[in-house]
Structure formats: C-alpha cells, structure tokens
C-alpha positions in Angstrom: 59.8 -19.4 15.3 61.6 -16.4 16.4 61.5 -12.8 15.0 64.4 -12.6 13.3 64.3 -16.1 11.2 60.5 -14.8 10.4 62.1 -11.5 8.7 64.5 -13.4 7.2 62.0 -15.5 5.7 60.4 -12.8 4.6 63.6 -11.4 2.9 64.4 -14.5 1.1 61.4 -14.9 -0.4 61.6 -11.2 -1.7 64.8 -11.5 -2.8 66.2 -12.2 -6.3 67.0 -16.0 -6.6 70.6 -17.1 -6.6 72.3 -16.0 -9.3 70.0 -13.5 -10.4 70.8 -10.6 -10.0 67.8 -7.4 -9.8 67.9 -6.2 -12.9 67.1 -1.9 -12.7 66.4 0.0 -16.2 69.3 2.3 -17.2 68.2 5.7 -17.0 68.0 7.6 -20.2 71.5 9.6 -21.2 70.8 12.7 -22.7 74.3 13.6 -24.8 73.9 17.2 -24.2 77.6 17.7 -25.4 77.2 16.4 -29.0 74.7 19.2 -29.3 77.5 21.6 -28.2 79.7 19.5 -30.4 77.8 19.9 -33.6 77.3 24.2 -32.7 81.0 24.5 -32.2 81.3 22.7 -35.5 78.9 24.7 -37.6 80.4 27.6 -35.9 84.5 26.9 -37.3 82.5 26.0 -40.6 80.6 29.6 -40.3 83.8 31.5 -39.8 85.6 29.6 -42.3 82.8 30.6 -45.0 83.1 34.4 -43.8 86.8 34.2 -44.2 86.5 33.0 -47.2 84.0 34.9 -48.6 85.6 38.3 -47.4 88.5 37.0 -49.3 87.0 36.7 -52.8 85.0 39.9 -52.3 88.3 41.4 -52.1 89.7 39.4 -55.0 86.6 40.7 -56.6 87.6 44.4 -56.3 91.0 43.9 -57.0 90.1 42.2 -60.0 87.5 44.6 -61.1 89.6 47.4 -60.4 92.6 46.3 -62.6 90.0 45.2 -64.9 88.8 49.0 -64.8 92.5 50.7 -65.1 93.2 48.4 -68.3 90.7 49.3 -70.6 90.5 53.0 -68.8 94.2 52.5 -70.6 92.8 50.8 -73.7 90.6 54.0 -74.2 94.1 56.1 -73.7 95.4 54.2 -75.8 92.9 54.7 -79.0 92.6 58.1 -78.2 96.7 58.5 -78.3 95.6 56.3 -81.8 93.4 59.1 -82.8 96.3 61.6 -82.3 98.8 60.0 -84.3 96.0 59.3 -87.5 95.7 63.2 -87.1 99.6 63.5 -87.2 99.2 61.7 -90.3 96.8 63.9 -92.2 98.2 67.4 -90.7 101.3 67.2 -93.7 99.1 66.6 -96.4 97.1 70.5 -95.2 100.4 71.9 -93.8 102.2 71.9 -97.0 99.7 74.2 -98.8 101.2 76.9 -96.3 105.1 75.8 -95.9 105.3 74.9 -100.1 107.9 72.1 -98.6 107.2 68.8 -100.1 110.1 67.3 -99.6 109.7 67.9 -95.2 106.1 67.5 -95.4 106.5 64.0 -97.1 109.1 63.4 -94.4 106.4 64.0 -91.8 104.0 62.1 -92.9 106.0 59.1 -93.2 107.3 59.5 -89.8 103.7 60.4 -88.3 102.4 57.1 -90.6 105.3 55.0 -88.6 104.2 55.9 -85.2 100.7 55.2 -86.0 101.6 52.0 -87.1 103.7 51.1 -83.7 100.5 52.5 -81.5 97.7 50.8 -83.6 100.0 47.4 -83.7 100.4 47.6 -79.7 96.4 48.6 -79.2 95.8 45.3 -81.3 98.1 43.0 -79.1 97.2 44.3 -75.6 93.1 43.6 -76.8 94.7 40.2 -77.8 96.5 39.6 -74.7 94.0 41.5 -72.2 90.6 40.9 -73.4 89.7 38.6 -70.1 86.6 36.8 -71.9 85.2 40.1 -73.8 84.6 40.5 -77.4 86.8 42.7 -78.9 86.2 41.6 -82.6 84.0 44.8 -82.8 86.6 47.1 -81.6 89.4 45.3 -83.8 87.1 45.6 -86.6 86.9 49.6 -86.2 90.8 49.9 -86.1 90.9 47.8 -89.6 88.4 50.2 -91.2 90.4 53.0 -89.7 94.0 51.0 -91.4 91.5 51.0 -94.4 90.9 54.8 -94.3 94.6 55.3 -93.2 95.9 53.8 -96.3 93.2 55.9 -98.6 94.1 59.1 -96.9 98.3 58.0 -97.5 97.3 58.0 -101.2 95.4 61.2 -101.9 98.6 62.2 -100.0 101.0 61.3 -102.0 98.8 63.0 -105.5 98.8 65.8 -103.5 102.4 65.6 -103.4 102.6 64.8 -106.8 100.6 67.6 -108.0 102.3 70.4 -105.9 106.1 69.1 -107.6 103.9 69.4 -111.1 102.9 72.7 -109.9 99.5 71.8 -110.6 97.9 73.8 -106.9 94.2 73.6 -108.7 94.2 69.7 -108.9 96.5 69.2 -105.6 93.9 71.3 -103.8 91.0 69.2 -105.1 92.8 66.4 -103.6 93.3 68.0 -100.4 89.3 67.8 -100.2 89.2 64.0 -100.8 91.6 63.8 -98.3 89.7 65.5 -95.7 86.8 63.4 -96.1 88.9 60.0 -95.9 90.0 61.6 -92.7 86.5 62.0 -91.2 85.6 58.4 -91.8 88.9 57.3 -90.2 88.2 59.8 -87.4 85.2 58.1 -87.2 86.0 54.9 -87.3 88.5 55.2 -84.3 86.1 56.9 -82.6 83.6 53.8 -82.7 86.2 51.9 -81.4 86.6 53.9 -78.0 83.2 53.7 -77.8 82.9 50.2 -78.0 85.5 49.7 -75.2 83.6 51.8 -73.1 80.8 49.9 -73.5 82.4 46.7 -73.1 84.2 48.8 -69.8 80.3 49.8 -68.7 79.1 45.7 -69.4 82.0 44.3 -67.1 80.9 47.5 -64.2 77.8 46.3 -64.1 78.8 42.5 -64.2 80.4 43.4 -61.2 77.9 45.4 -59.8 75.4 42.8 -59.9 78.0 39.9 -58.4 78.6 42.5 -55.4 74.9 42.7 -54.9 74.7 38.5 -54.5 77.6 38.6 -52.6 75.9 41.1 -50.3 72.4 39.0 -49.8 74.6 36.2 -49.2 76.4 38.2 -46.6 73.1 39.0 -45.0 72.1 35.4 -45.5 75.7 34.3 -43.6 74.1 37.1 -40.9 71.0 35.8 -40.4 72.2 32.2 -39.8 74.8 33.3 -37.5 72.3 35.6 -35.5 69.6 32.2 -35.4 72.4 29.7 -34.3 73.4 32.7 -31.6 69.6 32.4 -30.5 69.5 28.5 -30.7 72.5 28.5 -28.4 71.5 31.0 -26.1 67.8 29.1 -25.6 69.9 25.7 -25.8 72.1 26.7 -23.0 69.1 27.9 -20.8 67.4 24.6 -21.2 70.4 22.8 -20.0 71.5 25.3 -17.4 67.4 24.1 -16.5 68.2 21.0 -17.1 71.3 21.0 -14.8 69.3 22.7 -11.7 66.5 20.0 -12.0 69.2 17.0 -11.9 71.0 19.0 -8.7 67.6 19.6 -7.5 66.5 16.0 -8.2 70.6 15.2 -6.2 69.3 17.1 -3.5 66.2 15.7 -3.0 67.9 12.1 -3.3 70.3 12.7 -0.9 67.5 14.2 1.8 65.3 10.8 0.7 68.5 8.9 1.4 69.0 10.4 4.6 65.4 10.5 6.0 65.6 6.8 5.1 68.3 6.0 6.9 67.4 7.9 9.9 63.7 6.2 9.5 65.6 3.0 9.2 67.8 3.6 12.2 64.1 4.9 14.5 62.8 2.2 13.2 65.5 -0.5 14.4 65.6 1.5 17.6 61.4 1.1 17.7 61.6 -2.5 16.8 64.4 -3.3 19.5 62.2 -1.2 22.3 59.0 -2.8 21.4 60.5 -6.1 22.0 63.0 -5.8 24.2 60.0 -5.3 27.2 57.9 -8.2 27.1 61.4 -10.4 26.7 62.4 -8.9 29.7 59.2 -9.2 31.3 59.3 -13.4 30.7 63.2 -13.0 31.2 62.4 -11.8 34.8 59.1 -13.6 35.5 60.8 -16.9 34.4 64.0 -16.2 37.0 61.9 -15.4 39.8 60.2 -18.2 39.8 63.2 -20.5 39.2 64.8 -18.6 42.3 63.6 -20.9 44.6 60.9 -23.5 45.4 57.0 -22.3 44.4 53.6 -23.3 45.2 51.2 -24.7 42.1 49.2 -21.1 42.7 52.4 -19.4 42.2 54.0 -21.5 39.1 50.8 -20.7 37.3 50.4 -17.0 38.0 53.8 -17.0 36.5 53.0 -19.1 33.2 50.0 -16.9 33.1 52.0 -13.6 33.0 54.7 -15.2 30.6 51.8 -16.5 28.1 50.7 -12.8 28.1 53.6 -10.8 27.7 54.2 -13.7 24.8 50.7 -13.2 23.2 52.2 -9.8 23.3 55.1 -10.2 21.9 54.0 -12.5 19.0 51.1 -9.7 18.1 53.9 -7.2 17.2 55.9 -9.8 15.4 52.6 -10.9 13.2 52.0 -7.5 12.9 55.4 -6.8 11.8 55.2 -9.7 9.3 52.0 -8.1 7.9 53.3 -5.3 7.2 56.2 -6.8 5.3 54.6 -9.2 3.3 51.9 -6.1 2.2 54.6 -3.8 1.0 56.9 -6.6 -0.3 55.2 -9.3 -1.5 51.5 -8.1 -2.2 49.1 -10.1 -0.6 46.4 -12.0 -2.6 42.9 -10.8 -1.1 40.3 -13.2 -0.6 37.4 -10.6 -2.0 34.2 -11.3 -1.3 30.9 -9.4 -1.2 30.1 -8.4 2.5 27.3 -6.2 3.9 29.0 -3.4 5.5 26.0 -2.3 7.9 26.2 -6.4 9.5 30.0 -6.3 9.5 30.1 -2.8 11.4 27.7 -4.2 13.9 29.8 -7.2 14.7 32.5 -4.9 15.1 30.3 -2.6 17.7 29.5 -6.1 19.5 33.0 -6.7 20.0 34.3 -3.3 21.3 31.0 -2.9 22.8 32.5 -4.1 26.6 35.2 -1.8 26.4 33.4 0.8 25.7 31.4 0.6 28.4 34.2 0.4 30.9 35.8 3.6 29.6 32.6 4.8 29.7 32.5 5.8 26.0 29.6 5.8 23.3 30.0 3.6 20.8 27.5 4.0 17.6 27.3 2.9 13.8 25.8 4.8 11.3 24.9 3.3 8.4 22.1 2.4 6.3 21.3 -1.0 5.5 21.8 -2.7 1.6 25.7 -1.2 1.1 27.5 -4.0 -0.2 31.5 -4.1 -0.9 33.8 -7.0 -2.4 36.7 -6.6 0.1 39.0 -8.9 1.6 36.3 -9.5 4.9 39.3 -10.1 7.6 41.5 -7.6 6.4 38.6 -5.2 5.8 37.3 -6.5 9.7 41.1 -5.6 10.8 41.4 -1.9 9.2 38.3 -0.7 10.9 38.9 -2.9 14.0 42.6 -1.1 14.3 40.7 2.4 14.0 38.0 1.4 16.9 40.8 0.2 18.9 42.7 3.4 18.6 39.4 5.8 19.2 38.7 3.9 22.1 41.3 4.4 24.0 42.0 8.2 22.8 39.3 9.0 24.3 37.7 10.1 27.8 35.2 8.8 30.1 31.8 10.7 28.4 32.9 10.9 25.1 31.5 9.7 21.9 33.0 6.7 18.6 31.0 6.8 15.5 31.0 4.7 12.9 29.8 6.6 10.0 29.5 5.1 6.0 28.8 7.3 3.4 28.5 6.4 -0.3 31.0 8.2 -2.9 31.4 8.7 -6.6 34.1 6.8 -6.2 33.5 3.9 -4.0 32.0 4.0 -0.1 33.8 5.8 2.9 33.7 4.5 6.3 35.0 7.2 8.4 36.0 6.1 12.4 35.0 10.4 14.5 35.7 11.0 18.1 35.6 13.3 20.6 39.3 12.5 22.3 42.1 14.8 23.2 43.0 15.0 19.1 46.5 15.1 17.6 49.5 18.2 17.3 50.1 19.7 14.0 53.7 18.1 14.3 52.5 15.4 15.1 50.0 14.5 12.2 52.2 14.0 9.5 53.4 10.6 11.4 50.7 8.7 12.0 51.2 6.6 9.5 54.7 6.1 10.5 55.1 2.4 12.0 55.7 2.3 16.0 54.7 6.2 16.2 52.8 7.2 18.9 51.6 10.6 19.3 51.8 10.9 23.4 54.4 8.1 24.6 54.1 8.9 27.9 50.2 8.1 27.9 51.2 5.1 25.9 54.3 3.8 27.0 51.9 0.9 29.7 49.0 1.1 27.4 50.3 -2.0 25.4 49.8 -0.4 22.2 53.0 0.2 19.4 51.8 2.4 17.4 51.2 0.1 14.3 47.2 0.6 14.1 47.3 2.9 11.5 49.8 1.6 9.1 48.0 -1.9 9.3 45.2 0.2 8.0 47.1 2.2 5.5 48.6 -1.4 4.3 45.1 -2.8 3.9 44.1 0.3 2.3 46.8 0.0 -0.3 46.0 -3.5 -1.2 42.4 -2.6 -2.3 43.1 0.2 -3.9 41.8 2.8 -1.9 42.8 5.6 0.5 43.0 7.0 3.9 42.6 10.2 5.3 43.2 11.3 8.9 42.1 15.1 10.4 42.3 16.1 13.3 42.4 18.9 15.9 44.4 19.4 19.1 41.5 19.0 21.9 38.5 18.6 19.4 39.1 14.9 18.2 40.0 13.0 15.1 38.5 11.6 11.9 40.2 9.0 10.2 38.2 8.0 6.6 38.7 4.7 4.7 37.6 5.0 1.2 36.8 1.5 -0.7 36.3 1.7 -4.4 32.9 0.1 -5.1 34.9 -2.5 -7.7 38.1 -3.7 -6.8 
C-alpha cells in the first residue's frame, strides 16, 4: 500500500459519509442594533413628551393668566357697581342742600338706570365666565344689594315726598333710614368683591400647585433622560468593547489561518523531503543494478540496501498514519496495569547496545511497586521515542536517566541528559512534526523529527502531559506525566 492511498484511507474514514454534510453550531447573534433601535425609540418618545409637556405648561399660563385678568375685571367691575349704588343714594342727601326735588329725582332715576345696566352685565359675565367656580355666593350678595337697592329707592322717594309737603323734620328722619339701608347695600357689594377674590386666590393657588407637579414631572422627564444618556454611553462602550474583541478575535483568526497554511505548506514540503530520499535511494540502487549483468553477492547487497531504505520509508509512513489516526480518529487504548520499574528496565535492555557504542550512560531510576494502567505499547513507544532522541543528542561521556517520580496527580517519568541542549527559538517547535533542531547534524542521521509528537500524541490519548526544558549546552528534560486513573 502506498502512502498516499494510506492517507486517503485515513481521510475517508474521517470524513462525513456521503450525503452528510458536517454539521457546525451557528454562532450566537447578538442583535446589538435592536438595542440602539429601542434607545432611538424611547428617545423620539422622550422628546415628544417634552414637547408636549412645554406646550401645556404654556397653555397653563396662558390660561391662568386670562383666568387672572377676568375676574381682576370682575372685581372692577363690582367696585364700578359700588360706585353707581353710591350715585344712587348721593340725590336722596344732595337735595337737603340744593331744595331741588324735581333734579334730584331726575338723578336718582338716572343713577338707578346705570346701576341696573352695570349690575345686569356683572350678573351675565359671572354666568358666561365662571370656568367651573361657584359664583352662587357672589350672585347671592348682588341680590341682597338689589334688595337693599330697592329699600333705599323707597325711603327716597318719602323723602321726596316729604320735602314737596314741606315737612324737612320727617324727610330728614328719612334721610337716616336711608343711610342705614345704604350701609347694608355697601356692605353687601362689598362681600361680593371679596368673594371673587377669594374664588381669584383658590384658582392661584390651583395653579400654583399644578405648576409644582408639572415641575417634579419635569425633573422626573430629567432624570430619565440623564439615566438613558448613562445607559447609552456605558452601552456603547460595551459594544465599542465588544467590537475590539471580535476584530481582535478577526485578527487572531486570520494569523491562525495563516500560520496554518504556512504549517500546512512546511509540512507538505517536510513530508515530500522525508520521502523523496529513500525513493530515490531504491530508485537509484534498483537502476544500477539493472545497468548491466551482476554477481549473486552483488544482487543481494542491492536488495539488502533497497529493503533498508524501504523499512525506512515505511517507518515514516506508519509513523505518519499514527499520528493521523491519534488526532483524527482517537485511538481505543488497550489499558492495562503495568509495572513501570520492569517496563523501564526492558527499555534500558534494549537501548543498552547503543549506548555503549556512543559511549553514553544509560540509568533508570525508579523504585519498585509503581503501577500504571496505560496502553503498554504506546506507553513502551513514548518513552522509547524519548531514549531514542537522548541517545543520540548526546556525546561520547555523557549521561540518560530515566527518572519516575510519583505526583498528586498521577506519576512522572521524566527522560534528563547531558547533550548539547536546544535554542530558545528553537524550543517552541519540538513538538512540531518533522522539526529538527540542528538539520545539519541530522540530515544522515535517519531521524525525521517525529519522536516527540509520537509522544505528545500518546500523551494526549491518556490524558496526560508533556513538558520539555532545556538549555543551550546544559541538556534537556523532557517529563511525561500519567494520571494514576485513566
């Protein structure tokens, strides 16, 4: 099976089945505009209610102030009442001095006229004009003043009388009577401006008191306008907040997107390089040998190099389907309970050889009785894959330890030597598939960089979590973590 029908194996059996498509959960719409909807709303309604509240405060004060002017006029108008009812009684004292009954009489009956036109036109405008007041009380002062009127006409007239029967003694009597019928109608017209002026003082302070709602609903209109100024202003900062986080979140997409693709595009490139060499290498082995006639010795050495660089070759394509099926598919672990210190020494055992040619130390530290349930050949790989890589990082005379500690959280096998360590730059890739720190060391080493992300695969399917520190000339550390239950 070649490479590519493997990987696309691997991507049919990922993918959707006909038909199907992948279904992806909309992301949440937040209708920020209806908010700014619903305050441009309120706000129209706001100035609407201001607009129309100015206009009936000044209805209001138009109202009250013709509402002052007419019965300011209605108190003109009994007083001008007053004035006329004194008109009326001057004759019947004036003709004591003048002796003229006959133009006397004639003045009273003309003062008695006018009288009568001003108290018949205060009686129709409180008809007309009384907007809701009660005027009964002020109309029933100007009867009792037509009551006293009429009186006061009639000692009048026996005045008269009396004067043409030359009888001054009893007209002056009469005069007296008169006078006192003239105080009670004096006073009855004067209750009636009084009344007005009350009922003029009760609408003022009707008023009064409407202006003073109308003001704590004005400051009520005030406050509400100030709060929804205050909403909007801490509304818009939250979406102006809002806004910045979904650019930033844009931003940080399209860098994601980006580094992907580049990733994607490094990681063709790694894939293409990594294979292209050992299919070159049985490319040309196979053509040499098919260039002309060959011993047995010869035909074999051939096959022998070809199975290699094909070994080779079909490590990196496992590998590579590893990987896949880990971060696709999630791999079902066969977890079993394993003694770590046993499986650590069989690992020693097998590294052991090479070790000693590259004149390195290999030790394991660990106390007997640690037990894990792991996946044993994927727990065996991990570890293996960080041996592998100590080994050959590091220098004839150095030291690999194998090193177990137990956690809270689960038991820690951490993989120290004393190689030539890893770059700052460089340590944030070492996870990265086909990276490899110094390529030039590499590049015949036979080793593609994949190590590590095996082990960060493995890692991931148990649950648990790699580290790696390390220091430019002082070594490197690289820690698995496995939780005690999986």
């Amino acid at each position: 099976m070649s490479f590519a029908d493997a990987l696309g194996r691997e991507r049919a059996a990922a993918a959707p089945p006909p038909g199907q498509a992948a279904k992806r959960e909309p992301l949440p719409r937040r209708r920020l505009d209806l908010i700014y909807f619903a305050l441009a709303g309120f706000d129209l309604l706001t100035i609407c209610f201001t607009l129309l509240l100015s206009n009936y405060i000044m209805d209001l004060y138009q109202g009250s102030v013709a509402r002052s002017t007419a019965w300011s006029a209605r108190v003109g108008q009994l007083v001008q009442l007053t004035q006329r009812a004194q008109e009326v009684n001057a004759p019947g004292n004036d003709v004591f001095d003048s002796l003229d009954v006959a133009r006397e009489r004639h003045r009273r009956d003309a003062a008695s006229e006018l009288y009568a036109a001003q108290r018949d036109l205060v009686l129709s405008d409180l008809a007309a004009g009384s907007s809701g007041a009660d005027v009964s009380s002020v109309v029933a002062h100007i009867r009792a003043a037509d009551r006293h009127m009429t009186d006061m006409l009639r000692e009048a007239d026996r005045i008269f009388a009396e004067l043409d029967a030359g009888d001054d003694g009893a007209a002056g009597r009469r005069m007296a009577t008169m006078d006192r019928i003239y105080a009670r109608l004096s006073r009855s017209l004067l209750d009636a401006v009084i009344t007005v002026q009350q009922i003029e003082d009760a609408n003022l302070q009707r008023q009064a008191a409407l202006v003073a709602d109308l003001r704590r609903l004005e400051f009520i209109v005030m406050g509400l306008i100030f709060a929804i100024v205050l909403a909007v202003t801490f509304y818009g900062r939250q979406i102006g907040q809002v806004m910045r986080r979904t650019e930033d979140a844009h931003n940080a997409m399209l860098g994601e997107l980006e580094a992907a693709n580049q990733g994607l595009e490094q990681y063709a490139d790694n894939v293409a390089h990594e294979l292209r060499n050992p299919v070159n290498k049985v490319l040309l082995a196979s053509e040499v040998a098919l260039s002309r006639a060959r011993t047995l010795e010869e035909y074999q050495d051939t096959l022998v190099s070809i199975v290699e660089e094909s070994q080779r070759l079909s490590s990196i394509v496992g590998s590579l389907l590893f990987l896949a099926r880990a971060h696709r598919t999630r791999l079902e672990l066969d977890g079993r309970q394993i003694d770590v210190a046993g499986e650590l020494e069989v690992i020693r055992s097998y590294f052991e050889t090479t070790a000693q040619e590259a004149g390195v130390d290999l030790i394991v530290q660990c106390r007997p009785g640690i037990a894990l349930t792991v996946d044993r050949t994927l727990f065996q790989r991990a570890v293996s894959n960080l041996v592998s890589n100590a080994l050959s990082h590091t220098p004839a005379g150095g030291r690999v330890g194998i090193e177990v500690a137990l956690q809270a959280d689960g038991v820690a096998i951490a993989v120290r030597d004393s190689g030539e360590g890893v770059s700052d730059e460089d340590r944030a890739r070492v996870f990265d598939r086909f990276f490899r720190a110094d390529k030039a060391r590499n590049a015949g080493s036979g080793r593609v960089g994949l190590g590590l992300p095996i082990a960060k695969s493995i890692m991931d399917l148990h649950g648990g979590s790699i580290s790696f520190e390390s220091k430019l000339g002082q070594g490197t550390v690289v820690t698995l973590v496995f939780p005690s239950a999986r």
